[in-house]
PDB file of N, CA, C and O in Angstrom:
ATOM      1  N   UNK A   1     111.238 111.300  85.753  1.00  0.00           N
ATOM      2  CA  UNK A   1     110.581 110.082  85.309  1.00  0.00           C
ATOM      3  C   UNK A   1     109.512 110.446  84.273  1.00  0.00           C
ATOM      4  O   UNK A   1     108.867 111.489  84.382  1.00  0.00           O
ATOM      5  N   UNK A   2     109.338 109.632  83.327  1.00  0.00           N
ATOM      6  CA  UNK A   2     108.350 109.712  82.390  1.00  0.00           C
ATOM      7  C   UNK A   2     107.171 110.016  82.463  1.00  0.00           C
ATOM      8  O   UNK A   2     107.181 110.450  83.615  1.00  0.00           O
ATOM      9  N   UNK A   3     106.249 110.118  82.163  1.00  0.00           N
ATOM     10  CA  UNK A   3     104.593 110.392  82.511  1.00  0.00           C
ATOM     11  C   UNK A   3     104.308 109.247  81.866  1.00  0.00           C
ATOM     12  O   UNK A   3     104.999 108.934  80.897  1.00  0.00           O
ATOM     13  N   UNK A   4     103.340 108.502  82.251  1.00  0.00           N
ATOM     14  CA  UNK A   4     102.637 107.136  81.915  1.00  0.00           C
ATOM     15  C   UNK A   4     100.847 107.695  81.614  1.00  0.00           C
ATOM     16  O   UNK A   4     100.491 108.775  82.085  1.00  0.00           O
ATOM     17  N   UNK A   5     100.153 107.085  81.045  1.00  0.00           N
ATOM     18  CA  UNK A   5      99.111 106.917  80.797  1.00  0.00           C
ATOM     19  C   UNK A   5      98.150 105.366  80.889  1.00  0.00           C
ATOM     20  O   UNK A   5      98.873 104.388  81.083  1.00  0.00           O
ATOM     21  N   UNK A   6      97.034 105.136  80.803  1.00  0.00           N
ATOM     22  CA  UNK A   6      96.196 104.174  80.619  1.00  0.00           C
ATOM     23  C   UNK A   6      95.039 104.697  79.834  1.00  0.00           C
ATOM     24  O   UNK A   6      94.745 105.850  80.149  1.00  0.00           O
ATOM     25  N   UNK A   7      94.355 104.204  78.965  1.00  0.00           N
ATOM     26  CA  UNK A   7      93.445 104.531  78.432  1.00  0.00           C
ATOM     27  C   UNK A   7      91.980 103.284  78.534  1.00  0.00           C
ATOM     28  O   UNK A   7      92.184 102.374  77.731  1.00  0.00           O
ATOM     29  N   UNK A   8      91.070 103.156  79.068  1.00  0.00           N
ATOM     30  CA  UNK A   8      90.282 102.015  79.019  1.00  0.00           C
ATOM     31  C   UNK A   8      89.619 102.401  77.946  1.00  0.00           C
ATOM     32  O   UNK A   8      88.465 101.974  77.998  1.00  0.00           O
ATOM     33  N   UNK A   9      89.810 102.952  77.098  1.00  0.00           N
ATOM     34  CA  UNK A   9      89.487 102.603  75.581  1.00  0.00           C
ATOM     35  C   UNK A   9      90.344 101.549  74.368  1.00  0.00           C
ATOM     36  O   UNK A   9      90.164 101.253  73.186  1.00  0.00           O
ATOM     37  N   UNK A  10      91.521 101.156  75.622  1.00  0.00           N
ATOM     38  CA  UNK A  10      92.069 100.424  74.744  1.00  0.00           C
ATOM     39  C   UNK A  10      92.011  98.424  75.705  1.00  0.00           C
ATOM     40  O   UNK A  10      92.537  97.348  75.421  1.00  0.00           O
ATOM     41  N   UNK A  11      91.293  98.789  76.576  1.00  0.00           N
ATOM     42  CA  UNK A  11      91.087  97.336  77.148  1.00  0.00           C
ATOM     43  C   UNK A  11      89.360  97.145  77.216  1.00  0.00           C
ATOM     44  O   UNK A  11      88.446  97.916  77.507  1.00  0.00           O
ATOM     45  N   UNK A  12      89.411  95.955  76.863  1.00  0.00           N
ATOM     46  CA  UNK A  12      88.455  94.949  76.645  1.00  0.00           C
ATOM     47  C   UNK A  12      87.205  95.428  77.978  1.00  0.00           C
ATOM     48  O   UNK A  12      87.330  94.919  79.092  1.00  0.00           O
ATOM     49  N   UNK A  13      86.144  96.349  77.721  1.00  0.00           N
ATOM     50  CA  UNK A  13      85.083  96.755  78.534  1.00  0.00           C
ATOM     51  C   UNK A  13      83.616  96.445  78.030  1.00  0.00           C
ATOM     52  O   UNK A  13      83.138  96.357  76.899  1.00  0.00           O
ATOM     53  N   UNK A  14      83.147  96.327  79.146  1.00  0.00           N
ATOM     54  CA  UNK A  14      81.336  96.214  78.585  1.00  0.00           C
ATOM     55  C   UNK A  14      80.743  97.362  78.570  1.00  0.00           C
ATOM     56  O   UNK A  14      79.894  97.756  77.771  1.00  0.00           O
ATOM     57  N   UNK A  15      81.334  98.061  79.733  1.00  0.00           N
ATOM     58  CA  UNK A  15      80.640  99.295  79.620  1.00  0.00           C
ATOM     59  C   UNK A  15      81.101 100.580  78.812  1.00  0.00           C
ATOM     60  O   UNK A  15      80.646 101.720  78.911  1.00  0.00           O
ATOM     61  N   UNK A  16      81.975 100.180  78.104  1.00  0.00           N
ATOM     62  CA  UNK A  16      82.752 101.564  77.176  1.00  0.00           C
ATOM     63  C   UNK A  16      83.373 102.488  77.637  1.00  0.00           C
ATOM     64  O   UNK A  16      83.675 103.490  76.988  1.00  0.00           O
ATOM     65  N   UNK A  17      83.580 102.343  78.512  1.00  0.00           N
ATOM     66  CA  UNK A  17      84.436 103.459  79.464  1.00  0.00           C
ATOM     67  C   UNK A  17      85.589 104.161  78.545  1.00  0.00           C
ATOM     68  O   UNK A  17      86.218 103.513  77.708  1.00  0.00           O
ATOM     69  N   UNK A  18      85.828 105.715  78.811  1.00  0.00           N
ATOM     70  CA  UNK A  18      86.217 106.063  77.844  1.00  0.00           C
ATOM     71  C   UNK A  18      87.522 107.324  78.903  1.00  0.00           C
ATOM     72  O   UNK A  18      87.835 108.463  78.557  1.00  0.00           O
ATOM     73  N   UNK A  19      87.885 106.754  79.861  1.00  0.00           N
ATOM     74  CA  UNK A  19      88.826 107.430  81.218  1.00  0.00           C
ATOM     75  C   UNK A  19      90.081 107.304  80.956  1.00  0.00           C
ATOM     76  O   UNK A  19      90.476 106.148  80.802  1.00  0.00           O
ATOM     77  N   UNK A  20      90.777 108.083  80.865  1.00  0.00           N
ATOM     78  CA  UNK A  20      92.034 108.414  80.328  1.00  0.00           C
ATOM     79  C   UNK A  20      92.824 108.267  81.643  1.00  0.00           C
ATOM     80  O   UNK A  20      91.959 108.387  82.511  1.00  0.00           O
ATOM     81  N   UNK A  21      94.047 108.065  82.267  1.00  0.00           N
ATOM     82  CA  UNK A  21      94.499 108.185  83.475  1.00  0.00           C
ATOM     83  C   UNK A  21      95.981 108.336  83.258  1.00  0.00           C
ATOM     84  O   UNK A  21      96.684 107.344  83.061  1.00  0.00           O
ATOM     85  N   UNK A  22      96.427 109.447  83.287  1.00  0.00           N
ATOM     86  CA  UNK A  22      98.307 109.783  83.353  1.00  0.00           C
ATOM     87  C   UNK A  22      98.622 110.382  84.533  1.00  0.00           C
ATOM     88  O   UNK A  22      97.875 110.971  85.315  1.00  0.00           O
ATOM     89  N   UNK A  23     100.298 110.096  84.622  1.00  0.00           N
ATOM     90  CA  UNK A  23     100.813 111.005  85.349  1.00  0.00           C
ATOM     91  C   UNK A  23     102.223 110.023  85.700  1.00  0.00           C
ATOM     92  O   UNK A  23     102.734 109.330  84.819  1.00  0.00           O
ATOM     93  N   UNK A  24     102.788 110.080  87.189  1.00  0.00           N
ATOM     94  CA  UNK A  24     103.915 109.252  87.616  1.00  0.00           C
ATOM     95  C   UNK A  24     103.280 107.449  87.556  1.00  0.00           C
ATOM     96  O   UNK A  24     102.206 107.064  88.016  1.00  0.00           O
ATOM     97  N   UNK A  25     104.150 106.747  86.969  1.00  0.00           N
ATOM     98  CA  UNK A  25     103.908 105.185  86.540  1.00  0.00           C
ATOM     99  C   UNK A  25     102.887 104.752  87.863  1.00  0.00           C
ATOM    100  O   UNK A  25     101.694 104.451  87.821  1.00  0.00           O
ATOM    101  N   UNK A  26     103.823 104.836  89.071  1.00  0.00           N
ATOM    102  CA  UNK A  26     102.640 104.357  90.471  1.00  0.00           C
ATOM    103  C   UNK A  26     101.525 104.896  90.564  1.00  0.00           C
ATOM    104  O   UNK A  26     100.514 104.209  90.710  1.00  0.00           O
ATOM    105  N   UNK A  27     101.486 106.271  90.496  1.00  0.00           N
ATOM    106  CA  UNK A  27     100.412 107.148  90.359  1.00  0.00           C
ATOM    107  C   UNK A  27      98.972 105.982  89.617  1.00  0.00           C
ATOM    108  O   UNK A  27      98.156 105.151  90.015  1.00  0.00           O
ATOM    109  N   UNK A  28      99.385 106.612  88.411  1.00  0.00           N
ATOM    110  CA  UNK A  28      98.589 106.127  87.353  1.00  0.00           C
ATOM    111  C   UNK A  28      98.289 104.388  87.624  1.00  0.00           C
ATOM    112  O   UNK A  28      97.091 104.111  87.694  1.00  0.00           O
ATOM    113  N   UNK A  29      99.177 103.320  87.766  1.00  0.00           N
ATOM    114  CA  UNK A  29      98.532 101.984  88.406  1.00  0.00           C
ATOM    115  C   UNK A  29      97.658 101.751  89.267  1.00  0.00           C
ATOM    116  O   UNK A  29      96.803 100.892  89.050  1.00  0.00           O
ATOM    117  N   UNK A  30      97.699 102.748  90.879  1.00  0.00           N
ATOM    118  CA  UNK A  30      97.240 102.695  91.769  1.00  0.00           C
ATOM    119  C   UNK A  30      95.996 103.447  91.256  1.00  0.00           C
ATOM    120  O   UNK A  30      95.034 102.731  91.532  1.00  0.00           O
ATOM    121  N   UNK A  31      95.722 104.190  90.844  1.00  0.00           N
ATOM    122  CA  UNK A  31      94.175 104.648  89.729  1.00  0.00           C
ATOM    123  C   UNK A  31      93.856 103.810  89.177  1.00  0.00           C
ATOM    124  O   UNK A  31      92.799 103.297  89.545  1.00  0.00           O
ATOM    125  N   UNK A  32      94.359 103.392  88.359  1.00  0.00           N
ATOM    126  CA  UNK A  32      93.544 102.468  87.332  1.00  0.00           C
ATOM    127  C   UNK A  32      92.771 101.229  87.788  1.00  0.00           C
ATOM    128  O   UNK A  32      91.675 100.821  87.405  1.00  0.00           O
ATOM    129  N   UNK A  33      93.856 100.585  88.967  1.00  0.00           N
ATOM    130  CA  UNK A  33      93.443  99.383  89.755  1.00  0.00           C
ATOM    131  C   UNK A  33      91.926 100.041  90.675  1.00  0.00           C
ATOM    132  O   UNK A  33      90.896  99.393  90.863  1.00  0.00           O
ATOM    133  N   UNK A  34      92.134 101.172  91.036  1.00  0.00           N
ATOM    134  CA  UNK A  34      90.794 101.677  92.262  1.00  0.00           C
ATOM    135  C   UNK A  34      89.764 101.448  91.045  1.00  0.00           C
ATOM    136  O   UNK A  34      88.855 100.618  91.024  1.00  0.00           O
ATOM    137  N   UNK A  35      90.098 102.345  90.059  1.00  0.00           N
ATOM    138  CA  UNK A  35      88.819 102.539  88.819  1.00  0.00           C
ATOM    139  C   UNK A  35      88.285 100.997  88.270  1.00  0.00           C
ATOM    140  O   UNK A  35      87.084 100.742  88.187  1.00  0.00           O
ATOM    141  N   UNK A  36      89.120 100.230  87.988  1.00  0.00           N
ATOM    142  CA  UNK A  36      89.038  98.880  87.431  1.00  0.00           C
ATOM    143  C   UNK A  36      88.319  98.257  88.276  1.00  0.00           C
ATOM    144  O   UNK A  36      87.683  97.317  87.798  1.00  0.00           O
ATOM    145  N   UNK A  37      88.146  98.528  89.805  1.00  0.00           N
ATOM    146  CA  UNK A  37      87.665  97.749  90.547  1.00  0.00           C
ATOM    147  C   UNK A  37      86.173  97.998  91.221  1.00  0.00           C
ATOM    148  O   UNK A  37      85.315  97.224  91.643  1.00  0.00           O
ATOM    149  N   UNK A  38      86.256  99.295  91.135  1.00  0.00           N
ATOM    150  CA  UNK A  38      85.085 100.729  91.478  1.00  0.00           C
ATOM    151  C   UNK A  38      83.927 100.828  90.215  1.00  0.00           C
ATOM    152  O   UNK A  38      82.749 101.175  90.291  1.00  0.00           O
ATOM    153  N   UNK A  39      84.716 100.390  89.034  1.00  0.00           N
ATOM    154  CA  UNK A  39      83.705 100.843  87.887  1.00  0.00           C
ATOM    155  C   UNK A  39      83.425  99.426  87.132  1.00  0.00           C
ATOM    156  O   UNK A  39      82.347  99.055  86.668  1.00  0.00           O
ATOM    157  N   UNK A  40      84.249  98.963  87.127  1.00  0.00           N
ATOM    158  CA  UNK A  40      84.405  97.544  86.032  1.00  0.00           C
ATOM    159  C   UNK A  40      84.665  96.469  86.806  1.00  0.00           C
ATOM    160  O   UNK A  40      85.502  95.722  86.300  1.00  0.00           O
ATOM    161  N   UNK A  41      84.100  96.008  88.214  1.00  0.00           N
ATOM    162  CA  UNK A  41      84.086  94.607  88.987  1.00  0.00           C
ATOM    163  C   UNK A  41      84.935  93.932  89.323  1.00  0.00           C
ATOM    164  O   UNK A  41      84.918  92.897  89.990  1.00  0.00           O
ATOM    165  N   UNK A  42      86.102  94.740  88.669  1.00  0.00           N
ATOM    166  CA  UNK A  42      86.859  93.520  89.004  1.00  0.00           C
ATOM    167  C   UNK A  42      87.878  93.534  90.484  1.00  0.00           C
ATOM    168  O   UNK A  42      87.544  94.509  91.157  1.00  0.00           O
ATOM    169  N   UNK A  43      88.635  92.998  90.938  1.00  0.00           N
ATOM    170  CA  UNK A  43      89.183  92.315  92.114  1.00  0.00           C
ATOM    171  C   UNK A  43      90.552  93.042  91.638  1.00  0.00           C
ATOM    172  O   UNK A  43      90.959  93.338  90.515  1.00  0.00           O
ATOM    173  N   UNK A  44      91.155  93.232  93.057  1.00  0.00           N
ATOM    174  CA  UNK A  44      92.500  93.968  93.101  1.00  0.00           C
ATOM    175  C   UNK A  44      93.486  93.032  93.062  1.00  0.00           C
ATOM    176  O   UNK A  44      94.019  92.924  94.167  1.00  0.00           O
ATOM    177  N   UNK A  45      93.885  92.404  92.341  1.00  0.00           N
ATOM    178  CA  UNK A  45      94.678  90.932  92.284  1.00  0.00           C
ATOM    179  C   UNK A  45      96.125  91.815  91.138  1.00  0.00           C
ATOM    180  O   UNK A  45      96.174  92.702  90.285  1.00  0.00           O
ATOM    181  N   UNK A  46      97.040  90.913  91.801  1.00  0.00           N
ATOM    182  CA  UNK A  46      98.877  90.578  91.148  1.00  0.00           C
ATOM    183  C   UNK A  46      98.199  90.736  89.561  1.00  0.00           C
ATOM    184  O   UNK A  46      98.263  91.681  88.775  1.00  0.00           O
ATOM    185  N   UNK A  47      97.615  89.573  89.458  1.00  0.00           N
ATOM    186  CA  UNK A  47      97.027  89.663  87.569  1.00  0.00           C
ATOM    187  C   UNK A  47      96.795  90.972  87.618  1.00  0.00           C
ATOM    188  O   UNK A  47      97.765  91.728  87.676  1.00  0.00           O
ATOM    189  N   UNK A  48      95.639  91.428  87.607  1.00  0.00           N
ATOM    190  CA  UNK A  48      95.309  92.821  87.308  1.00  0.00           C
ATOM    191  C   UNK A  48      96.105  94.028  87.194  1.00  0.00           C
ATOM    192  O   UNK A  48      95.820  94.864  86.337  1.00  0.00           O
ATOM    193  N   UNK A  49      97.122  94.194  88.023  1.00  0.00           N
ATOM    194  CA  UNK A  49      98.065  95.169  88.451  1.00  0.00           C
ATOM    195  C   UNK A  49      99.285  94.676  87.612  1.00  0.00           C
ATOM    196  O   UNK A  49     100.297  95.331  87.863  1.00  0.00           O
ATOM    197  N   UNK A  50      99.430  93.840  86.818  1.00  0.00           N
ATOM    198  CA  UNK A  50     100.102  93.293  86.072  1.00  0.00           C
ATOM    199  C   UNK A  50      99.824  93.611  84.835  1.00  0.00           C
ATOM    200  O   UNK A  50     100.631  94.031  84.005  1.00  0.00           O
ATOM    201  N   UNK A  51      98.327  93.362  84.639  1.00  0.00           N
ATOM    202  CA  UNK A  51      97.716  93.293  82.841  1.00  0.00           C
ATOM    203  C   UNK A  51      97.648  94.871  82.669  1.00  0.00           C
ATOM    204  O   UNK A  51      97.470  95.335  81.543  1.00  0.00           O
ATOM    205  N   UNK A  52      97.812  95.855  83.977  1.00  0.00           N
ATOM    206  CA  UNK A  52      97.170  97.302  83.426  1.00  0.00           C
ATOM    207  C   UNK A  52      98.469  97.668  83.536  1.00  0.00           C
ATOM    208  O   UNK A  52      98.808  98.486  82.681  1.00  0.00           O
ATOM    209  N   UNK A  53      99.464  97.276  84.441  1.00  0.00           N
ATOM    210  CA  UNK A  53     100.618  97.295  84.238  1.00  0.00           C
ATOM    211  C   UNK A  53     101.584  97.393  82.567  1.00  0.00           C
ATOM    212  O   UNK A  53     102.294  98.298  82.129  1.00  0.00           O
ATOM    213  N   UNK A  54     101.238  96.155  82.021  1.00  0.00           N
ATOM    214  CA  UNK A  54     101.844  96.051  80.598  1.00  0.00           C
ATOM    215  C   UNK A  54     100.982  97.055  79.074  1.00  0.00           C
ATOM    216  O   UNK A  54     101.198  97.232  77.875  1.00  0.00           O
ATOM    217  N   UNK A  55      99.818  97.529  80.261  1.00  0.00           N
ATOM    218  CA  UNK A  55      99.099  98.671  79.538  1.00  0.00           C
ATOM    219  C   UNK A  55      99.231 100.424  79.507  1.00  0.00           C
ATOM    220  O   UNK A  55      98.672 101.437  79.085  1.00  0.00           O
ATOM    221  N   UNK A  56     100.317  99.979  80.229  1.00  0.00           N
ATOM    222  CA  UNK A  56     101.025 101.912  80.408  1.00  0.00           C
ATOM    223  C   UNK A  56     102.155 101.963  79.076  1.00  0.00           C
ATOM    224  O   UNK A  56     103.098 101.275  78.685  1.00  0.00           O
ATOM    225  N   UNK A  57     101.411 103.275  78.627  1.00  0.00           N
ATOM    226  CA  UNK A  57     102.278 104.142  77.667  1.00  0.00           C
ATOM    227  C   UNK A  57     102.962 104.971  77.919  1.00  0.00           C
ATOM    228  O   UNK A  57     102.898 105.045  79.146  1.00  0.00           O
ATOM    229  N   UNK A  58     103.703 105.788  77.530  1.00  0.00           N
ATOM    230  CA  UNK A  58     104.396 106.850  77.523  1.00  0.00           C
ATOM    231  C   UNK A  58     102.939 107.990  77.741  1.00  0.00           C
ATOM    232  O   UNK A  58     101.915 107.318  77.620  1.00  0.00           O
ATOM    233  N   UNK A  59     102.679 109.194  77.967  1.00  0.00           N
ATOM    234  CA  UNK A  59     102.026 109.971  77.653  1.00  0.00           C
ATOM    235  C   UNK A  59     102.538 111.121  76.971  1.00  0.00           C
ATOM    236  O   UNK A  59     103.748 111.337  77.040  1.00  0.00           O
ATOM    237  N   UNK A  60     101.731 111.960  76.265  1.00  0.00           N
ATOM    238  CA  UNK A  60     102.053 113.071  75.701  1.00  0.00           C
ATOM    239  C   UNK A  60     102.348 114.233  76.544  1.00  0.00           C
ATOM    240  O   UNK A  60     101.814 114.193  77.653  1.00  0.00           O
ATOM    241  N   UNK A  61     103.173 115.405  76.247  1.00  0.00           N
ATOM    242  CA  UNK A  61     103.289 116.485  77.542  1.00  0.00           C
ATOM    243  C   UNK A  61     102.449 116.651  77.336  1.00  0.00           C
ATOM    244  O   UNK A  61     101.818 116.419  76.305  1.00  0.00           O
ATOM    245  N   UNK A  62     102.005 117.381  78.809  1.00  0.00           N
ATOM    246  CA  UNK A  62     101.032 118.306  79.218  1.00  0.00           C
ATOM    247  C   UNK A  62     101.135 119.801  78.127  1.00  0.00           C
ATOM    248  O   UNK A  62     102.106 120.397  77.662  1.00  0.00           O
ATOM    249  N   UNK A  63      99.726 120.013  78.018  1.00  0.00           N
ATOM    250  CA  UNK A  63      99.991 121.496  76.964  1.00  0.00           C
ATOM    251  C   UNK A  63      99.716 122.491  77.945  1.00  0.00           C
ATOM    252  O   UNK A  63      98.923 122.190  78.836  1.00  0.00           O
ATOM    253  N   UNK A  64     100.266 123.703  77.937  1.00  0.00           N
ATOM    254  CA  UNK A  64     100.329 124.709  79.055  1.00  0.00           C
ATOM    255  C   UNK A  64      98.974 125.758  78.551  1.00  0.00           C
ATOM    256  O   UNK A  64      98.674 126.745  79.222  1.00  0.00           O
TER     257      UNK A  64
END
């Protein structure tokens, strides 16, 4: 399976957060949603896990 990423440099923050998060697609959702909710207020909701959802990229390999 692919490696996925999130970057909250590319979603709408007050606080500038600048947290990179890759790895397996679930992996990386189930992070982003703890972080999104832990750092940036917001609520563990279908929306949310949805909007960070349509915010996973491909990631770059890992460099050895």
């Amino acid at each position: 399976m692919a490696r996925k990423m999130v970057d909250c440099r590319t979603m709408p923050s007050e606080i500038n957060c600048t947290l990179t998060i890759a790895g397996e697609q679930d992996e990386v959702l189930d992070a982003a949603v703890a972080h999104a909710v832990a750092k940036h207020g917001h609520d563990d909701t279908a929306e949310l896990r949805e909007q960070l959802r349509a915010g996973l990229v491909d990631a770059e390999p890992a460099m050895a």
